[in-house]
GUDO-465251 format. One record per residue (C-alpha): residue number from 1; residue in one letter; x, y, z. Coordinates in nm, 2 decimals, padded with zeros to 4 digits. Example, Ala and Ser with C-alpha at 12.3 -4.5 7.8 and 13.67 -1.06 7.14 Angstrom:
- 1	a	01.23	-00.45	00.78
- 2	s	01.37	-00.11	00.71
% end
This chain:
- 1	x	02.73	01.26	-00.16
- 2	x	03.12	01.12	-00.09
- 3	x	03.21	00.86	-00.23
- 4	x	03.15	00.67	00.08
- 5	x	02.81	00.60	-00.03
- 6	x	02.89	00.42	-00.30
- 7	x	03.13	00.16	-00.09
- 8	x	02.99	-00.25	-00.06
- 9	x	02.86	-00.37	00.20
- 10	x	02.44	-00.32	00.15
- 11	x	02.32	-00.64	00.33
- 12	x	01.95	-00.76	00.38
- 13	x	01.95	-00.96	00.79
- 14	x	01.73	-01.24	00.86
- 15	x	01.44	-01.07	01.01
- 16	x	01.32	-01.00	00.66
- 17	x	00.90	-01.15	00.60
- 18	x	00.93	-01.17	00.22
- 19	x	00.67	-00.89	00.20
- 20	x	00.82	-00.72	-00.17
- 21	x	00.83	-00.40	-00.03
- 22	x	01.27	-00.38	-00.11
- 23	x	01.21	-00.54	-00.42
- 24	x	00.95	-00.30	-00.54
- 25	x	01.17	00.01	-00.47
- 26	x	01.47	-00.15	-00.55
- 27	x	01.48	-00.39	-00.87
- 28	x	01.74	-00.53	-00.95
- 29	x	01.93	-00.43	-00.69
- 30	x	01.72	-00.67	-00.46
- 31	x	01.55	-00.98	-00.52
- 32	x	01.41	-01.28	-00.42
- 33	x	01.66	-01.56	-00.29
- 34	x	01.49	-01.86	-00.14
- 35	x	01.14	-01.74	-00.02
- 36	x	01.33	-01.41	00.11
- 37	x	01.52	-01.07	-00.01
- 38	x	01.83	-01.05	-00.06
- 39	x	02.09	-00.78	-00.23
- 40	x	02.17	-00.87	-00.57
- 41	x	02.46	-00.64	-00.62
- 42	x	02.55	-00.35	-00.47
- 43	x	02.48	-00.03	-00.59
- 44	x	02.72	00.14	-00.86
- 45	x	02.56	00.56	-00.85
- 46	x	02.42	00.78	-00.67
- 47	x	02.09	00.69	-00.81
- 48	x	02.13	00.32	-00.72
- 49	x	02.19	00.45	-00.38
- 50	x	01.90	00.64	-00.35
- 51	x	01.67	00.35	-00.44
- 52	x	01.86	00.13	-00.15
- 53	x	01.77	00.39	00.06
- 54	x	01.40	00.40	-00.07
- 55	x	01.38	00.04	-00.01
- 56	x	01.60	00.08	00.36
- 57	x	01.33	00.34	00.52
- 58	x	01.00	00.17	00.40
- 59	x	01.09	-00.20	00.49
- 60	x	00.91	-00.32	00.78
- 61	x	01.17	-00.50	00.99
- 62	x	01.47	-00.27	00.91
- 63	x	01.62	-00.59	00.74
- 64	x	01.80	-00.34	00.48
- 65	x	02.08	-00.22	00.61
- 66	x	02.33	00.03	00.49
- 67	x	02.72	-00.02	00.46
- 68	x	02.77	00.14	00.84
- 69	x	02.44	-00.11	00.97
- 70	x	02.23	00.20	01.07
- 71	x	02.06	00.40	00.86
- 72	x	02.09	00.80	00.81
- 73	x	01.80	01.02	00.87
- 74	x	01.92	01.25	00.61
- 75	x	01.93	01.00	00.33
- 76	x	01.52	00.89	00.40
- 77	x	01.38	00.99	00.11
- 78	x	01.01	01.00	00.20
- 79	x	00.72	01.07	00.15
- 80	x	00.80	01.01	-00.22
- 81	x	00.62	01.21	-00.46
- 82	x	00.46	00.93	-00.70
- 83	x	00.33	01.25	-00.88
- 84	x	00.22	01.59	-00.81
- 85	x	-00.11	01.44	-00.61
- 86	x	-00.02	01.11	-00.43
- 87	x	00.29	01.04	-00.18
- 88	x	00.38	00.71	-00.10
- 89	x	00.47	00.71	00.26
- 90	x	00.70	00.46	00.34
- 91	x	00.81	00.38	00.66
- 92	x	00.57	00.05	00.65
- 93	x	00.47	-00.07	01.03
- 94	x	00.51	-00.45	01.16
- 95	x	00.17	-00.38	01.29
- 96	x	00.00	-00.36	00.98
- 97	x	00.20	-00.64	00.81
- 98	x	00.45	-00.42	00.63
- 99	x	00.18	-00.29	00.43
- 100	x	00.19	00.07	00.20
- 101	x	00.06	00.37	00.26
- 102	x	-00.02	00.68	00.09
- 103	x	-00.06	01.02	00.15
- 104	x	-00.33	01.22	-00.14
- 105	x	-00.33	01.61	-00.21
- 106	x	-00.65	01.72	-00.28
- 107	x	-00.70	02.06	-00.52
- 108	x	-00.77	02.26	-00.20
- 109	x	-00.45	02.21	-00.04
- 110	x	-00.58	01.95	00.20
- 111	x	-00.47	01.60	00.23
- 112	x	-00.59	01.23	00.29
- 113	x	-00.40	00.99	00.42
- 114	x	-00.49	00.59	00.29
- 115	x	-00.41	00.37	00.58
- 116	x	-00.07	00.48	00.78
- 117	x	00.32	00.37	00.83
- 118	x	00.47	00.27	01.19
- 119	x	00.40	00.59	01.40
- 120	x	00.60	00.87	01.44
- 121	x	00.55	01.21	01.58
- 122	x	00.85	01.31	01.29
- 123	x	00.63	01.14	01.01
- 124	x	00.33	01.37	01.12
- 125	x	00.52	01.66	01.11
- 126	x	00.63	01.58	00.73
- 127	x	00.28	01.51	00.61
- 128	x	00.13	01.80	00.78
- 129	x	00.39	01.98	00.60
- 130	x	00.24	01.87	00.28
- 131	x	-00.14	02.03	00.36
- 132	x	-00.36	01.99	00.64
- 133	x	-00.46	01.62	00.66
- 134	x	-00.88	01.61	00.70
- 135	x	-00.89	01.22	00.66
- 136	x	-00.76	00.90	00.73
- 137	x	-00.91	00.65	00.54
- 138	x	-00.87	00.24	00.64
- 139	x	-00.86	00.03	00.35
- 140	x	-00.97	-00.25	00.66
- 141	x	-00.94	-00.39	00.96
- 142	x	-00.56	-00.55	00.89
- 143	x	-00.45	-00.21	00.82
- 144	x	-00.59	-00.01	01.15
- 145	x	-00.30	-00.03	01.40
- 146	x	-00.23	00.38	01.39
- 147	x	-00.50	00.51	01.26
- 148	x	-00.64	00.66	01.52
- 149	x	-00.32	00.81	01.66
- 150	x	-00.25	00.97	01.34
- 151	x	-00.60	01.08	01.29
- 152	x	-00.58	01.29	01.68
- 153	x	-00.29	01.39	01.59
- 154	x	-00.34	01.56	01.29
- 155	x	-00.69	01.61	01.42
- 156	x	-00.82	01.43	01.12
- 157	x	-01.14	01.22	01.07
- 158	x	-01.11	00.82	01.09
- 159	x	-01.28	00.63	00.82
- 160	x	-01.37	00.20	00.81
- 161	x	-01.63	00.02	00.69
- 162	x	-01.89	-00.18	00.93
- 163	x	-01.79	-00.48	00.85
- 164	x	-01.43	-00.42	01.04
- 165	x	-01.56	-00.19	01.25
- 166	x	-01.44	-00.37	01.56
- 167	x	-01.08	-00.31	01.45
- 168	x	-01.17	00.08	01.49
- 169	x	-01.50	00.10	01.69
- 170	x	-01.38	00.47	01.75
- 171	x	-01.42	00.50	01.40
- 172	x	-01.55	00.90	01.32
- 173	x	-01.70	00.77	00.99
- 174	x	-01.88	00.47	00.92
- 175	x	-01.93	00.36	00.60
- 176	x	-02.23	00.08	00.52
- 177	x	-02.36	-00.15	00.28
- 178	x	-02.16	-00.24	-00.08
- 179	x	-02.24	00.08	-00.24
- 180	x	-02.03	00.33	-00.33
- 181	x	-02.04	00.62	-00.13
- 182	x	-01.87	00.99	-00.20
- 183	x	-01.67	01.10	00.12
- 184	x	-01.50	01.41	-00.05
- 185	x	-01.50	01.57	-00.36
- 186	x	-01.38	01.34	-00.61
- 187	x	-01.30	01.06	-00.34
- 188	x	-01.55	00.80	-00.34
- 189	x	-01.54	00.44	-00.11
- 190	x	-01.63	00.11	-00.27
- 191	x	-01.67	-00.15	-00.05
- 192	x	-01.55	-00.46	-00.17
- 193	x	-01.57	-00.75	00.09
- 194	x	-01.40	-01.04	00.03
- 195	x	-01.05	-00.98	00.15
- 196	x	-01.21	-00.93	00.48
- 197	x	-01.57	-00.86	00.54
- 198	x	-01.47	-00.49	00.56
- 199	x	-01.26	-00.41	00.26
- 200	x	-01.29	-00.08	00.10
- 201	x	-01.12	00.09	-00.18
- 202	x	-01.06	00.43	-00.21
- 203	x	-01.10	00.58	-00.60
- 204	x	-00.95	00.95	-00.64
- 205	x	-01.07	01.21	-00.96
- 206	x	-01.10	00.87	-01.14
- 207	x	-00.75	00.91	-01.14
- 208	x	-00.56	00.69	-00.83
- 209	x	-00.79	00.31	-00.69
- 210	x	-00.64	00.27	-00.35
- 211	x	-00.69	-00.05	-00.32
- 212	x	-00.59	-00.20	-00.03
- 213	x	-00.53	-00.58	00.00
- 214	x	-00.80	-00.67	-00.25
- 215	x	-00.57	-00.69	-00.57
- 216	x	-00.24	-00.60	-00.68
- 217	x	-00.04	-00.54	-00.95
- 218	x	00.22	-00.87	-00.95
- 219	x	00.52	-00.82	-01.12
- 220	x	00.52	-01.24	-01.19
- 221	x	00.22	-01.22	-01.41
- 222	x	00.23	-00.83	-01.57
- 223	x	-00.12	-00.83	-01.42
- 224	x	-00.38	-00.76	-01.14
- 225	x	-00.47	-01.01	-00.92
- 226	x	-00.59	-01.10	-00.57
- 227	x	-00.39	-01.21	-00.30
- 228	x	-00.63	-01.56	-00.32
- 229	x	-00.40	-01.74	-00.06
- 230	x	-00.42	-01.47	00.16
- 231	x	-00.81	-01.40	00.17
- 232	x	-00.96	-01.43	00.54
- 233	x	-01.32	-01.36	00.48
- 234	x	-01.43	-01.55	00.20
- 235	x	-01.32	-01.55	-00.21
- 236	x	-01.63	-01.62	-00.30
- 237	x	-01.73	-01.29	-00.20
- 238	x	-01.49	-01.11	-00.34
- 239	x	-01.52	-01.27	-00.67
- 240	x	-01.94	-01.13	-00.61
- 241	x	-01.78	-00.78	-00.50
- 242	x	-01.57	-00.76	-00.79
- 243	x	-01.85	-00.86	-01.05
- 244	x	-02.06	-00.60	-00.87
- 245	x	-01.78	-00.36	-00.89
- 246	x	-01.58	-00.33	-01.18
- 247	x	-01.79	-00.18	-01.43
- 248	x	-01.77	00.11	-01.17
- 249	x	-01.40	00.14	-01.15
- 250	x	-01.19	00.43	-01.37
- 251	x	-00.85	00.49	-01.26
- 252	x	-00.51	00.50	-01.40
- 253	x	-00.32	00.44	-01.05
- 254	x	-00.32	00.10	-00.89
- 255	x	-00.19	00.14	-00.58
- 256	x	-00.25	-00.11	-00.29
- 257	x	-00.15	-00.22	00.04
- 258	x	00.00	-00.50	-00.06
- 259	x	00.19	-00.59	-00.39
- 260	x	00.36	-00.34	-00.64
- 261	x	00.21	-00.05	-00.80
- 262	x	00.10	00.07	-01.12
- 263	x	00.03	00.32	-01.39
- 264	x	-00.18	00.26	-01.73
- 265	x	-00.44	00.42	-01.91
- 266	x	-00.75	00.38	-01.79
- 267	x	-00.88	00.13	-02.08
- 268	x	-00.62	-00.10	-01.99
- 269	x	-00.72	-00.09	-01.65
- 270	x	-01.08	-00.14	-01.69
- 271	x	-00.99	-00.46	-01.95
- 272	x	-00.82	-00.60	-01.68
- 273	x	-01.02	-00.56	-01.38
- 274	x	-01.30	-00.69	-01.65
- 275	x	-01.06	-01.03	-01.68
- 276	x	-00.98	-01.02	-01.33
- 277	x	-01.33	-01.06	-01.21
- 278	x	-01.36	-01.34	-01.44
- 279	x	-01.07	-01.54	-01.32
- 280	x	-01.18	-01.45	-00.96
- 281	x	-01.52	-01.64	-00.98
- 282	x	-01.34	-01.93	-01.06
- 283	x	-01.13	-01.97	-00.72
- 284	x	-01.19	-02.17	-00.47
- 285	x	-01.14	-02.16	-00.11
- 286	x	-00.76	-02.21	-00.05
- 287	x	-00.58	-02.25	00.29
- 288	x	-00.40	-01.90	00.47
- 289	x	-00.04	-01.90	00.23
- 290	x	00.20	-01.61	00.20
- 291	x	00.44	-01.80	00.08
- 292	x	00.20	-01.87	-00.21
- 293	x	00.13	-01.48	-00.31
- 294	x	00.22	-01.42	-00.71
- 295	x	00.47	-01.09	-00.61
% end
């Protein structure tokens, strides 16, 4: 890497929707400056340049921009190897909000992947390089713009629940009812309606929760927490899909659609999802706020 990776100029444009993705990949070196992101400082190693470029290829709008203004396809660091089972894909779509997604190696040298990025015949390519993907699994219905196009092409099965099952009514898997139902070995669905009637999360060797949009680890609190100003179908139902739920739940991975990621034993977790579904059935309906959501 020359040195001219190290020059200023790293710039966030105005496009940018506030959605954390930068500032989860980059800390630090991006932040939050007046309800948007913006670069703190520019970056002083290689290493510092490698997270800009993290945070570069997986925002949404292509609001990071490099020193030159475009970016370099030999500098996209993804899919990014969270640890020797789960990917995090990057490249995050405008048509599923700028959500993440996540690519899972199972022991048999297959592969799920847990909602998609923006399409891309390249990004195929990469993940079928990783294992033949059997599965594409939709957290729900806000989530479900390439599904199916990844799914034929890596001629993989399509998973939603009914409840957002108009989102994907070419769905090759249906899931039903609020109980949890095994769909692989060691990959079992919970639905969890509340986010939208649909939700599902995705819990992996009671190892990775692929949670969606129905909580998050926020960064603001040190905790988990629902998105409760962003909740279309109804809190009070997830608050009843959480109590239903949580008792259920072992992992050690949080990693959801939206908001940052995390790793803790699995004690922790279960203490806090325990908390969390106490604090969740005392919300109240609130109106539709992003600008209200505790990154």
């Amino acid at each position: 890497m020359g040195d001219e990776r190290l020059e200023d100029g790293w710039y966030v444009d105005d496009r940018c929707t506030n959605c954390d993705v930068a500032r989860q990949l980059a800390p630090g070196l991006i932040g939050e400056v007046d309800g948007r992101s913006a670069v703190l400082r520019q970056p002083r190693d290689r290493d510092e340049v490698r997270r800009m470029h993290l945070a570069a290829n997986a925002c949404h709008t292509r609001s990071v921009r490099p020193p030159s203004g475009r970016l370099d396809a030999a500098q996209d660091p993804f899919p990014l190897a969270l640890d020797d089972t789960v990917f995090l894909c990057g490249h995050n779509s405008p048509r599923t909000a700028g959500a993440n997604s996540y690519l899972l190696r199972r022991p048999d040298g297959t592969a799920m992947l847990v909602d998609t990025p923006r399409w891309s015949t390249t990004l195929a390519d990469r993940y079928e390089g990783l294992g033949p993907v059997t599965d594409v699994l939709l957290t729900h219905r806000d989530h479900v713009a390439h599904g199916r196009r990844y799914a034929d092409r890596l001629g993989a099965r399509l998973w939603i629940h009914e409840g957002d099952l108009d989102a994907a009514p070419d769905a090759d898997h249906v899931l039903r009812g609020t109980g949890p139902t095994e769909i692989a070995d060691g990959v079992t669905a919970f639905p969890l309606p509340g986010h939208t009637r649909g939700s599902v999360l995705f819990v992996a060797d009671e190892r990775y929760c692929f949670s969606g949009d129905s909580f998050y680890w926020s960064r603001g609190t040190g905790d988990i927490e629902v998105a409760e100003t962003v909740t279309w179908y109804s809190i009070g139902e997830l608050a009843s899909s959480l109590a239903r739920t949580v008792d259920r739940l072992r992992f050690e991975w949080l990693l959801p659609g939206h908001g940052d990621r995390c790793h803790l034993p699995a004690d922790d977790m279960a203490a806090r999802l325990r908390r969390l579904a106490a604090r969740t059935r005392e919300l109240r309906p609130r109106p539709i706020d992003f600008t209200a959501v505790r990154w």
